[in-house]
N, C-alpha and C positions, 0 to 999 in steps of 0.2 A: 504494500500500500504506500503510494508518496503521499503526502501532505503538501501544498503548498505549487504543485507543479501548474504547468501551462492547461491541461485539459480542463474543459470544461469552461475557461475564462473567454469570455466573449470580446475579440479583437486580435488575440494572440497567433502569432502564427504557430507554425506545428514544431517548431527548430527553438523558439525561446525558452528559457527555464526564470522563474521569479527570481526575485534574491532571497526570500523566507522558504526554500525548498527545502523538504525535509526528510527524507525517507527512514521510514520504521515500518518493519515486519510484523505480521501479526500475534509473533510470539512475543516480540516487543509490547504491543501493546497490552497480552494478555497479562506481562509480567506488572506493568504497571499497575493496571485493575488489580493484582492481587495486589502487592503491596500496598495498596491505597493511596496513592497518589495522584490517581486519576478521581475527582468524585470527592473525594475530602474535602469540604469545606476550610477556607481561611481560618486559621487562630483568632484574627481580629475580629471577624464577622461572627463567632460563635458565643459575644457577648447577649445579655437580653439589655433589655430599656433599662431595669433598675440603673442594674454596672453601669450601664452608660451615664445616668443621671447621679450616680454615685461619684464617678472618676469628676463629672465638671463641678460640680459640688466641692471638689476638692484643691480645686485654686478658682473659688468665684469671681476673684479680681481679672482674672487671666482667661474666663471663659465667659463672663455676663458683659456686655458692653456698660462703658460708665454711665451712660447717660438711662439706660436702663435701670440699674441700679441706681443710682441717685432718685429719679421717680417713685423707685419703690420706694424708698426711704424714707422720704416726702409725702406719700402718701398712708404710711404704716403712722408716720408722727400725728396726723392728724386724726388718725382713729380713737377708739378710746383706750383706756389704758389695758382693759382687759378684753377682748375682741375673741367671741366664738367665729369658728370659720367651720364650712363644709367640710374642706378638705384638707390636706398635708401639704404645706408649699415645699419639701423635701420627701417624697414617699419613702424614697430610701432608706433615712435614718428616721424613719417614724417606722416605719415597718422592724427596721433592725430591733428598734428598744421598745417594742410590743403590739403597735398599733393594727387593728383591725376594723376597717371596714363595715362596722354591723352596730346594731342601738345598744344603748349603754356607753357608747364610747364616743368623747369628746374632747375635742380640740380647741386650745384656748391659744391667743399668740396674747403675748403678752411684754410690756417695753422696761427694763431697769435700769436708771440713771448709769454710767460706768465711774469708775476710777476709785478711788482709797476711801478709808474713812474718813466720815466730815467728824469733825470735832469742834466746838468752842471753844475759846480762850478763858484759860483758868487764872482769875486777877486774885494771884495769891503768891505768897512767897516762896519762890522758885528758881533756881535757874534759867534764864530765858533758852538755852538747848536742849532743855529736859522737857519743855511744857507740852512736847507730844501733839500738834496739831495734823501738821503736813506727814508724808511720808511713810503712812502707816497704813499696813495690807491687813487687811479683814482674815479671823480665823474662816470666814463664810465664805464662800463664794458667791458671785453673782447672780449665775442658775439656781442656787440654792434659796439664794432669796428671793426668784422670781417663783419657784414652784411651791412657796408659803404664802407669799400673796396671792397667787392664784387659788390656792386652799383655802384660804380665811374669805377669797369673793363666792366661792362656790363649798360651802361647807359640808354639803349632803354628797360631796363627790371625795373620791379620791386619787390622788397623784399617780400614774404611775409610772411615768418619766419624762424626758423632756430632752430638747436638742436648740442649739443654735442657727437660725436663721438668718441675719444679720445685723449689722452694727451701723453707727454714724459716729458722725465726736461724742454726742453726747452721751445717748443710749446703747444698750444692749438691746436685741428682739429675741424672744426663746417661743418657741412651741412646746406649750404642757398637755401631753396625752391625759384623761382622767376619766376616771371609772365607776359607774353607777354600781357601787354593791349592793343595792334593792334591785335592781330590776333582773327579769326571769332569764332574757338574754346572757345576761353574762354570768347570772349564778349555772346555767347549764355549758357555758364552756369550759371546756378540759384546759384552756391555758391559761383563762382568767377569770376564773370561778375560785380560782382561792380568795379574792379578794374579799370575796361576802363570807367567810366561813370565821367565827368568833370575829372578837373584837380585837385580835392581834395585832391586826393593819391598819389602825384606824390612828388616823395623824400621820402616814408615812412619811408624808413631808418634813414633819417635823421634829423626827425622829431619826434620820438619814438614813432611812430603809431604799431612796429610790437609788438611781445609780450615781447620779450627782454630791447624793450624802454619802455615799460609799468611799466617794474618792475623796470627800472634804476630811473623811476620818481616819484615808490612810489603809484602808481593808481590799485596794487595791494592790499594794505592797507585801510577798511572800517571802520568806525566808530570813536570811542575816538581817537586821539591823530594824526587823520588824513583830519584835519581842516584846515589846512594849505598846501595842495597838491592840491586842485581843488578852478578853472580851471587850473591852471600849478603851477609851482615853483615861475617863476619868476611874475603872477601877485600877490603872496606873498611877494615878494622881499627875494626870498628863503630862506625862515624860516621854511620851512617844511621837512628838511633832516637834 
């Protein structure tokens, strides 16, 4: 079998040969079909949407044009502070840290000021280097306090995690996934039917049961040097941060 030759190309005369001429025998080709190299799909193309939407997610600056981003921004500030939404503006990292699709489950995006703790000025006798205003990083995190506020506006629900969306100078934006423990839908799911079973869950936010309080407390951390984190902080008398 040639590949690529003169028969059959309309114009050619009988004496020319292409320049992409290629000849392979049909043992040739048999050999390829078995190896799989014939028919096998790309590496690259054997991603689905998530991965895809997962990878640009992963440098927003370098895959959302500015001015796109900027609009959202601008448009997210003037919402309210606690905004239900239909849907997941990341499905990917909603989906990863629980998110389902089905009643009971709720989606909050919600905005936290950024940077240190604010403090006042203490008019007392002190060191002016000592007086601790500027410069100082919160035991808490950011997320952590976005998914307490969103707890304390929706009290009949529960946390059960949350992702970053995006930022500006000022604010932080988070998506807090949150779980109806009365209702039948989700007391019959096998993956989020624990949440209605006793009172064990109730406050997880504020308790740092979700994943964000896991990592505020360090229980992300195995082995050497993380001795002094389990069972918590304080029955170390926190000496493990």
């Amino acid at each position: 079998m040639v590949v690529g030759s003169h028969q059959g190309v309309p114009g050619s005369s009988p004496g020319a040969r292409t320049n992409n001429s290629l000849s392979l025998s049909w043992s040739n080709v048999g050999r390829l079909i078995k190896g799989g190299l014939v028919g096998r799909p790309q590496r690259g193309l054997t991603m689905g949407v998530q991965q895809h939407v997962r990878s640009l997610w992963k440098t927003p600056k370098a895959s959302l044009p500015p001015r796109y981003r900027r609009d959202r921004m601008a448009g997210w500030r003037r919402e309210p502070v606690f905004q239900r939404i239909e849907r997941p503006t990341r499905i990917d990292a909603a989906r990863r840290v629980g998110y389902k699709a089905k009643q009971g489950v709720v989606v909050v995006r919600t905005r936290v000021r950024r940077g240190g703790l604010r403090k006042s000025k203490v008019h007392m006798k002190r060191k002016p280097s000592k007086s601790g205003i500027k410069k100082i990083t919160m035991a808490k995190s950011i997320q952590r306090m976005a998914e307490e506020r969103v707890n304390r506006r929706y009290p009949n629900l529960e946390v059960l995690n949350s992702y970053w969306v995006g930022q500006d100078g000022k604010n932080k934006f988070y998506e807090v996934i949150m779980l109806d423990p009365a209702h039948p839908v989700i007391k019959s799911d096998k993956q989020l039917g624990w949440v209605s079973s006793g009172n064990s869950h109730r406050g997880r936010a504020f308790r740092g049961k979700t994943s964000a309080g896991k990592r505020g407390r360090g229980l992300l951390n195995k082995g050497k040097g993380a001795e002094k984190l389990r069972p918590s902080l304080k029955a170390n008398k926190n000496r493990g941060k």
